[in-house]
N, C-alpha and C positions, 0 to 999 in steps of 0.2 A: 166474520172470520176472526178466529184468534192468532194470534201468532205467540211464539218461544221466543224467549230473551236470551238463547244461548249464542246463536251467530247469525250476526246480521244478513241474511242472505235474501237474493230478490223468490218471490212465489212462483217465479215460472220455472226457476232452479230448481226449489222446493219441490217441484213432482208428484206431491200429494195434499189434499184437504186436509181439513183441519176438520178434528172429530167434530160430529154433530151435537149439539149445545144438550139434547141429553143423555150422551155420553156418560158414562160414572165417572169420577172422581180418579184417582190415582189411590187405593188406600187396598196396601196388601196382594191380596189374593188379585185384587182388579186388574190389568197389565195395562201400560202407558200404549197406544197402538205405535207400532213401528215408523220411523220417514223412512221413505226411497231417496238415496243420496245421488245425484249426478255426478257425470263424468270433470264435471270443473268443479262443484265444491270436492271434491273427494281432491284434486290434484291442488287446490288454493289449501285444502288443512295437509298437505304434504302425505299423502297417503293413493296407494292404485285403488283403480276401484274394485279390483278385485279381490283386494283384500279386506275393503271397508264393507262388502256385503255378507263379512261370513262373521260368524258370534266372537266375539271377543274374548276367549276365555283362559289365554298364556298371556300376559302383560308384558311378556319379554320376547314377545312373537317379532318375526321382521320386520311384519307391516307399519310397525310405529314406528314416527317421525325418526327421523335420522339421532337429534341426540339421545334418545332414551334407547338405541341401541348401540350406539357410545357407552352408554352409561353401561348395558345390560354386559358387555365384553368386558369391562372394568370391575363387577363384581363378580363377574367367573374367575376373573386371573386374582382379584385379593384372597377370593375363598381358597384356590389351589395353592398360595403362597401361605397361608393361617394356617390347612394340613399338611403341608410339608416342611412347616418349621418343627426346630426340635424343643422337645417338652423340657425345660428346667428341671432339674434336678431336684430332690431332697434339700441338700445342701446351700444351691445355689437361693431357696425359698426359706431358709434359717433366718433367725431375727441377726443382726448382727450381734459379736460378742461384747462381753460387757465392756472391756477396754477399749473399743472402739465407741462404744458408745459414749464416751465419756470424755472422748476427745474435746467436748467444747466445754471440760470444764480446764481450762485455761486462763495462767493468768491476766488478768484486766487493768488496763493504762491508771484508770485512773484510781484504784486504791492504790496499785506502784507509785503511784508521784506524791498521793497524798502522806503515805506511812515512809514513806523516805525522805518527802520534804518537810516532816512535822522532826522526825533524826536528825535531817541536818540543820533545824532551825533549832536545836540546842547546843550548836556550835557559835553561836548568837551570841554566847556572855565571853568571848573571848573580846566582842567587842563594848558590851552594857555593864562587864564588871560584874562585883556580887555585893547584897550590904547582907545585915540581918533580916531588914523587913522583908525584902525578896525573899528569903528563903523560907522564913517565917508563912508566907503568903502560899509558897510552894507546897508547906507540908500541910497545912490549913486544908486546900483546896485537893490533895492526895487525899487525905481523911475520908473529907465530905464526899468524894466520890469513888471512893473504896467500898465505902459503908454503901452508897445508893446502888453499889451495884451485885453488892454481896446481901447484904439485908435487902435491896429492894426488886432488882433485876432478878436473884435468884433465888431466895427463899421464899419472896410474895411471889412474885409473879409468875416462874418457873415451876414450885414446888408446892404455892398455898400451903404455909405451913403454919399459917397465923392469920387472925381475922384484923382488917382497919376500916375505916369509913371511904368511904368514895371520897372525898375531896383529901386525906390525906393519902390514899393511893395515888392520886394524881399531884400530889408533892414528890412522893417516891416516884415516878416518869420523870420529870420534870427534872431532879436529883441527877438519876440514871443519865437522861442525854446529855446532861453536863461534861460527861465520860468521854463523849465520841462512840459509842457503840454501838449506833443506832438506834432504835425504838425498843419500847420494852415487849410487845409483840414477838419481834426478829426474835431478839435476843431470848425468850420464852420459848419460842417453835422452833428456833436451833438447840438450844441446852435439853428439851426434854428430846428430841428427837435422841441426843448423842445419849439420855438413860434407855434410851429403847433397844439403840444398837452400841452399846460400848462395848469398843475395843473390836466389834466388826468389820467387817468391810465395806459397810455402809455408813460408819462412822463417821460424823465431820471430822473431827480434831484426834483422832486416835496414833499414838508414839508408835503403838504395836504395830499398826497396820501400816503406815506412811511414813514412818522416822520421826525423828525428835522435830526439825525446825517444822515441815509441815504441822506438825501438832499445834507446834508453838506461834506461827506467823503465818504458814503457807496455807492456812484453806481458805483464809480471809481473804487472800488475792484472787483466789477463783471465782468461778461466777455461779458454780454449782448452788449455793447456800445464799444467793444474794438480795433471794428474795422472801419474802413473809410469808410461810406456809399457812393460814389459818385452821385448815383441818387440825393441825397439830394442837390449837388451842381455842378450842369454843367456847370454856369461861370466858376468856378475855375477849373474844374477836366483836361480841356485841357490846360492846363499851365504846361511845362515839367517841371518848374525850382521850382513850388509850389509841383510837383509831388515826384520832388528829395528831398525835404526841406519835406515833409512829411515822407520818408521813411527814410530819416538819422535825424532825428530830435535829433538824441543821440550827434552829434557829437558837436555842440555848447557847451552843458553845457560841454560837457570832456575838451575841447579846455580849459573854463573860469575857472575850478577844476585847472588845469594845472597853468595855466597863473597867477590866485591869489597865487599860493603854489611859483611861481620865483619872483614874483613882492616883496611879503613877505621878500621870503630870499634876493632878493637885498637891499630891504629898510636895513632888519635888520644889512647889512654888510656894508649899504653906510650911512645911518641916524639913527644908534642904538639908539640916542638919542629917536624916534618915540616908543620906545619899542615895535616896531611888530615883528610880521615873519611868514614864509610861512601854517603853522598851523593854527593861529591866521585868517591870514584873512581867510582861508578858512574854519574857525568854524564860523567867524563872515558873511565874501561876501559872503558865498557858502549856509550853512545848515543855519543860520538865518535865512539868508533874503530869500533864497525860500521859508522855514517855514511861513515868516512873507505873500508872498507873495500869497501861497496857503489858506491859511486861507484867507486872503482879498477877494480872488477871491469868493472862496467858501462859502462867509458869503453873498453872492448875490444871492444864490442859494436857505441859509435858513434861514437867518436870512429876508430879505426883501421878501418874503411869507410869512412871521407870523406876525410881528411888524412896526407899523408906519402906516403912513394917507394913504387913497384914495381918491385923489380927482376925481380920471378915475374912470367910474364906467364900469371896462373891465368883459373878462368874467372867466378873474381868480384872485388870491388872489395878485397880486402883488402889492408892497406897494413902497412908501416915506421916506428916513431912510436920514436924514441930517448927522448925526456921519457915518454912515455905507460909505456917499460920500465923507465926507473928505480923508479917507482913500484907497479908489478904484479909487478916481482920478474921482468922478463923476457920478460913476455908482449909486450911491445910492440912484437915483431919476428915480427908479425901475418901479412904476408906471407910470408915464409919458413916459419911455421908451414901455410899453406893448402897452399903448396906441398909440403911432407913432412911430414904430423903423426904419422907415426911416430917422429920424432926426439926422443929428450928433450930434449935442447939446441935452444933456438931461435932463439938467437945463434947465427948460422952461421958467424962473423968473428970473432976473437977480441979485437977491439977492441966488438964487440957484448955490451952489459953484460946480461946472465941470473944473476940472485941464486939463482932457483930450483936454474938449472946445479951454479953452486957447491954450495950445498947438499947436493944430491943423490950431488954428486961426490963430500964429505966422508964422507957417510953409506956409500957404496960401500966406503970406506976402513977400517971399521969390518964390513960383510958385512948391514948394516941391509937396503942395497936391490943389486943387481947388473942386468949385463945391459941397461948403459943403450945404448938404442940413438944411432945417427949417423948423419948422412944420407950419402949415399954419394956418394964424388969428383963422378961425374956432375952432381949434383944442385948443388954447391959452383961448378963449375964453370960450371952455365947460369945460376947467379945473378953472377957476374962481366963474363957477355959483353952 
């Protein structure tokens, strides 16, 4: 005799044989032969027996155990609560609007402490004093990273608007986060973003759109832009060594904190006469001249969307600021840049002063960089008429 491994029950309960050994199989069309259930198995699995000998064919019948018609009253009453709620509205299924969206872009702690405590660590020389070589060191190290971020940050790496070899590319990075600006990536996928939308309202840094100081200070505290868009820049984004110069960009400026604070205390022990020291230059090379150097940059952003000539008639507000290019090494000829930013030269006039120009020019002369580009007659010519 065979027995079923479904419930342990004795054969006299059982009520019926067990099919004969040539029996068919179970397969399909064949039918398993029925058991006769007794009056105590039928009461031990929690069921009458009068309900356990009819066909099973409503799953939510009476006759089953006690919680699965618990259960069977519990999805009557959610299905009648699901159609007698009320449907949401149009409205109520709108995406939120875009100001609300935008709420988390919000200023963040820690660029507030850092861009307030690098201001008020050039209140520093009331107590280090000033000599010459401090200040000498100051304009030195302004230069140096004016130029890496005007010739390097924005005309290579923003713009390609000249060809160099990979390892002096990776001098210009190098140059750049000397600046504090972050990586030359960021600073590539936020500048070209801001030609895609200038003076939109999708604009990072736009006067038009958000007022002068946002232009000039306030988007950098936000968290909107904080991070490295790659899509925005697929030439660069396969470059490992731009990749790694974007995520340690911290370590140049610590290295130059460092290195002015020994340089300092040697002068002050080997040429006292200089009256420096390691303090000193670092209230003058360090927090100065970034100061001096952040404002330059960032007065591109608002001052040259509000003030100065257009001779482009582009399709946003950028302008012509002669003072504003002395100072940025070039950049100040804003307009002309909107107009052709594939130009390296952005003095289109040759009485239009571009330090970067020059530079770049020199560097050419030597095979550093090549392939600078110009903007073409055309283009020279609708800026005259």
């Amino acid at each position: 005799m065979t027995t079923t491994t479904r419930t342990p029950v004795r054969e006299e309960e059982e009520g019926a044989r067990a099919p004969p050994a040539s029996a068919p199989p179970y397969r399909g069309a064949a039918r398993r032969p029925k058991r006769a259930t007794s009056a105590a198995s039928s009461r031990a699995c929690g069921r009458s027996p009068a309900v356990r000998s009819a066909p099973l064919t409503d799953p939510f019948r009476a006759g089953f155990p006690r919680p699965c018609a618990q259960l069977k009253g519990s999805l009557h009453r959610m299905s009648s609560v699901l159609e007698s709620a009320p449907v949401p509205s149009a409205a109520e299924n709108a995406p939120p609007p875009p100001l609300a969206a935008a709420q988390s872009d919000r200023p963040r702690l820690a660029p507030i402490l850092y861009f307030g405590g690098i201001h008020v660590a050039c209140l520093g020389v009331i107590w280090v004093g000033v000599s010459f070589t401090a200040v000498m060191v100051c304009l030195a190290l302004y230069a140096l990273r004016m130029f890496a971020i005007t010739a390097g940050y924005h005309r290579y790496f923003s713009h390609r608007t000249y060809s160099t070899s990979r390892a002096f590319r990776f001098v210009l990075g190098v140059l750049g986060t000397l600046a504090i600006q972050k990586g030359p990536l960021w600073w590539a996928s936020v500048h070209r973003h801001h030609h895609r939308e200038s003076d939109r309202p999708a604009d990072a840094h736009s006067p038009i759109q958000r007022g002068f100081w946002h232009a000039h200070v306030g988007w950098i505290l936000m968290g909107a832009h904080s991070d490295t868009d790659v899509t925005r820049i697929p030439d660069l984004a396969s470059a490992s060594e731009l990749r790694l110069l974007d995520r340690f960009h911290w370590v140049a400026p610590v290295l130059l904190y460092v290195g002015l604070f020994f340089f300092g205390q040697h002068l002050a022990a080997a040429h006292p006469s200089l009256g420096t020291s390691g303090m000193q230059l670092i209230v003058w090379g360090f927090a100065i001249s970034t100061v001096l150097v952040y404002h330059g940059a960032w007065s591109v952003n608002s001052i040259l969307h509000l003030w100065g000539r257009r001779p482009y008639k582009t399709s946003d507000f950028s302008r012509n600021n002669p003072l504003v290019a002395i100072y940025t090494f070039g950049e100040g000829w804003h307009n002309n840049h909107h107009r052709f930013p594939a130009s390296e030269r952005q003095g289109f006039r040759w009485w239009q002063v571009d330090f970067s120009h020059y530079i770049l020019r020199a560097l050419s002369f030597v095979r550093l960089v090549w392939d600078l580009k110009r903007p073409p007659q055309t283009i020279l010519d609708e800026g005259r008429s």
